[in-house]
C-alpha angles and dihedrals in degrees: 000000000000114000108227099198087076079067131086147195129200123235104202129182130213121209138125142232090254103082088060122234102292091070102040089055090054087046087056093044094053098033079053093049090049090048093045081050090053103044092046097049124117089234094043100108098179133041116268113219119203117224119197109265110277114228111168139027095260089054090044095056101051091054094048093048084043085057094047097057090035106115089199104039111100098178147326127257108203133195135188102214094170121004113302108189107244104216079065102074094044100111092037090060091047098070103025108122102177134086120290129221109182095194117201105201139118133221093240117058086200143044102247085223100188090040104038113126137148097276088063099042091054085054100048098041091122078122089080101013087075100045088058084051096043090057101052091059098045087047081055097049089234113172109227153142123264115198119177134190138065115314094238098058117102092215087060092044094046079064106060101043090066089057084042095053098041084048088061088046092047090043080049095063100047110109088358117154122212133191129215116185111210123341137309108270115281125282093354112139102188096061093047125083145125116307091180094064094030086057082047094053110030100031092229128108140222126212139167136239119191106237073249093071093051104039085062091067094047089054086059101061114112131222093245094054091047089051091058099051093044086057089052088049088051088050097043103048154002110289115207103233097236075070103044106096119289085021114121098245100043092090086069085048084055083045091047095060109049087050084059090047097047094050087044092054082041099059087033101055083042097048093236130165099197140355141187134215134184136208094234087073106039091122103157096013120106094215150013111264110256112144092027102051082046094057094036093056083046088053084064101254114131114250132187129176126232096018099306102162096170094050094043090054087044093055077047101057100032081060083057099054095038094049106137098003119119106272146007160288136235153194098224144168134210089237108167138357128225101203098185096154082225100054112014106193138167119218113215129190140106143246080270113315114105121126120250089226090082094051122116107208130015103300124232122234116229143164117220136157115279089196091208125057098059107240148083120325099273125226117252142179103235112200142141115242125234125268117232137098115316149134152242118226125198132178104202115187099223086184093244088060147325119281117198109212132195136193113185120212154179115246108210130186114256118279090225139355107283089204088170099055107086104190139077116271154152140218121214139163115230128224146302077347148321097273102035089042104049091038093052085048090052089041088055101046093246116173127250089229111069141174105247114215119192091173095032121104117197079244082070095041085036095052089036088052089048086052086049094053081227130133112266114205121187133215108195161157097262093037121140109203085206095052088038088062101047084050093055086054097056092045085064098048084042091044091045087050101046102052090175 
């Protein structure tokens, strides 16, 4: 998975010549002091880099354009420690295409209540120095993060490693390349959309390889490199024993993974990031992908069934952003309901394609009937996932524009064995319950495929979908259906006004 500590956020400082030298020099040393904080913290997953203190528009400019042209640089957090003139940042904030944290801190927890002077209080005005900053960006319809609160409290600094962490998804997507082989399932709408203004919006693009295509570096496999990987299946997981060798189904585990290594030498030699596939075009495969499509996804890369390009960029970024965190993250479907008035549960899973970083307990390998698809019984990972707080993601294409939805939910443990369900899954209770949450997902044209977090917030999804310049729409545990759907209502008035 992607290591975030290649990555790397600005702190940049607003003042101005006014205050003399005395004072700017005791702006550096404490802006230096907050950066040096920030890098060194237990929930900083990137480096934080200190930039000298900007003082005028020129200065502010350079840094913003430096930022811009900066391959490491995810975002700026920037902080007003004295007052920094607004108009002056104007042309900075123009062309500045990275991420924006607009921190509202100051250097001193407390008011030194016996010393305070004015000489203090000129240099910790951040008080009002932020507000002139924060009205030149809302005059400019930027869209940022505002995190207030002291820079040694955890809960300041929890916040802003979620918009740390959706800056280095976002960061992630720009430029990214994903593969779809073959076409989204027929006559599905959900899974369809614009790649052209998705390309626009997102900056990452969407083609298309024939199964042919495919199916060529597979063929190229060799035995030796199948062995290897076999061997890594028999020391990673329970093997059912029809797949151990000399067992009669070990011949489609030595099928399975050629097919994973020839998807992996595929996205490596393309420089992709994700992919989807459908059992409708599996024309010269033996199976449909399972267990390769599962460690793949494991691996990291983004992955969508039927086609689903949106849901297979969005895996990919939410691995981004959940890189190093405890657990995982997932493609999923809302599959089947248990509507027992005591106990209300959806059950979520796929035909074979859920990541093993949501399972709870080394997974068995096994081979089973799809019973679609056509072709020979495919290879799977089959696990439970673990209970615990987590959430549902979901892009729509509403034609005017993409809204990012979220429904936050509780993972449980399953209520009995399922010994005839041979596929990986997860049972979870939606909030703020079973009827508001589904029919609010229903209200708001959420798929039915989703990316599954078990380390995600909705700050993290909330903060990624402001990057985008896209709608955010929340399912929670305090959600009205009545006030969601007047909110949805206003998102379309809002969406049809601001065309931009």
């Amino acid at each position: 998975m992607k290591d975030l500590k290649t990555l790397e956020i600005w702190f940049v400082t607003g003042s101005q010549d006014l205050y003399g030298e005395d004072t700017l020099k005791q702006v550096a040393i404490n802006s230096q002091a907050i950066a040096a904080y920030l890098n060194v913290s237990e929930q900083m997953p990137v480096n934080v880099i200190w930039k000298p203190t900007v003082k005028s528009p020129e200065e502010i400019f350079a840094v913003c354009q430096d930022a811009n042209i900066a391959k490491n640089c995810i975002g700026i957090v920037a902080w007003m420690h004295t007052f920094s003139p607004a108009k002056m940042w104007i042309g900075g904030l123009k062309i500045l295409q990275k991420p924006l944290l607009h921190f509202h801190t100051q250097f001193n927890r407390d008011i030194p209540w016996n010393d305070i002077d004015m000489d203090f209080m000129n240099l910790n005005q951040s008080a009002h120095g932020d507000r002139e900053f924060g009205f030149i960006m809302s005059r400019m319809r930027l869209n940022r993060k505002v995190v207030v609160g002291h820079w040694q409290d955890e809960e300041t600094l929890s916040k802003i490693n979620a918009w740390v962490r959706a800056a280095a998804g976002w960061h992630d997507w720009q430029g990214a390349r994903f593969v779809r082989f073959g076409d989204n399932m027929r006559y599905v709408a959900v899974t369809d959309g614009d790649k052209v203004e998705a390309e626009m919006r997102f900056g990452y693009s969407v083609n298309t390889h024939g199964i042919g295509d495919l199916v060529k570096v597979i063929n190229e496999i060799t035995d030796a490199q199948v062995d290897a990987l076999v061997q890594e299946y028999a020391d990673s997981y329970t093997l059912t024993s029809s797949l151990i060798k000399g067992g009669e189904q070990h011949a489609s585990l030595r099928e399975a993974a050629k097919i994973e290594l020839g998807i992996e030498a595929f996205l490596e030699a393309g420089n992709y990031k994700g992919y989807t596939d459908t059992f409708e075009d599996l024309h010269g495969m033996a199976q449909l992908p399972g267990i390769a499509s599962q460690r793949l996804m494991a691996k990291g890369y983004g992955f969508a069934g039927e086609g689903d390009w949106k849901t297979a960029a969005l895996v990919r970024a939410m691995k981004v952003m959940g890189s190093g965190l405890k657990g995982g993250n997932s493609f999923m479907e809302d599959y089947t309901y248990h509507f027992n008035p005591d106990n209300r549960l959806v059950l979520g899973s796929h035909m074979l394609e859920i990541c093993e970083s949501i399972a709870d307990a080394k997974p068995s390998c096994e081979v089973h009937p799809l019973g679609i698809g056509g072709k020979a019984d495919p290879v799977r990972l089959v696990f439970n996932s673990a209970p615990g707080p987590a959430l549902n993601a979901s892009i729509i294409d509403m034609g005017n524009r993409f809204r990012l939805l979220v429904n936050e939910v509780l993972a449980v443990a399953p209520l009995h064995n399922l010994p005839k369900l041979p596929v990986a899954r997860v049972l979870w209770k939606p909030y703020p319950n079973m009827h508001t949450g589904c029919a609010a997902w229903i209200y708001a044209g959420g798929a039915h495929h989703t990316g599954y977090s078990q380390n995600l917030t909705a700050e993290h999804m909330e903060d990624f979908a402001s990057m985008a310049g896209i709608e955010f729409t929340l399912i929670g545990k305090d959600t009205s259906l009545y006030q969601f759907k007047n909110e949805l209502k206003w998102s379309e008035v809002y969406y049809q006004i601001n065309k931009s």
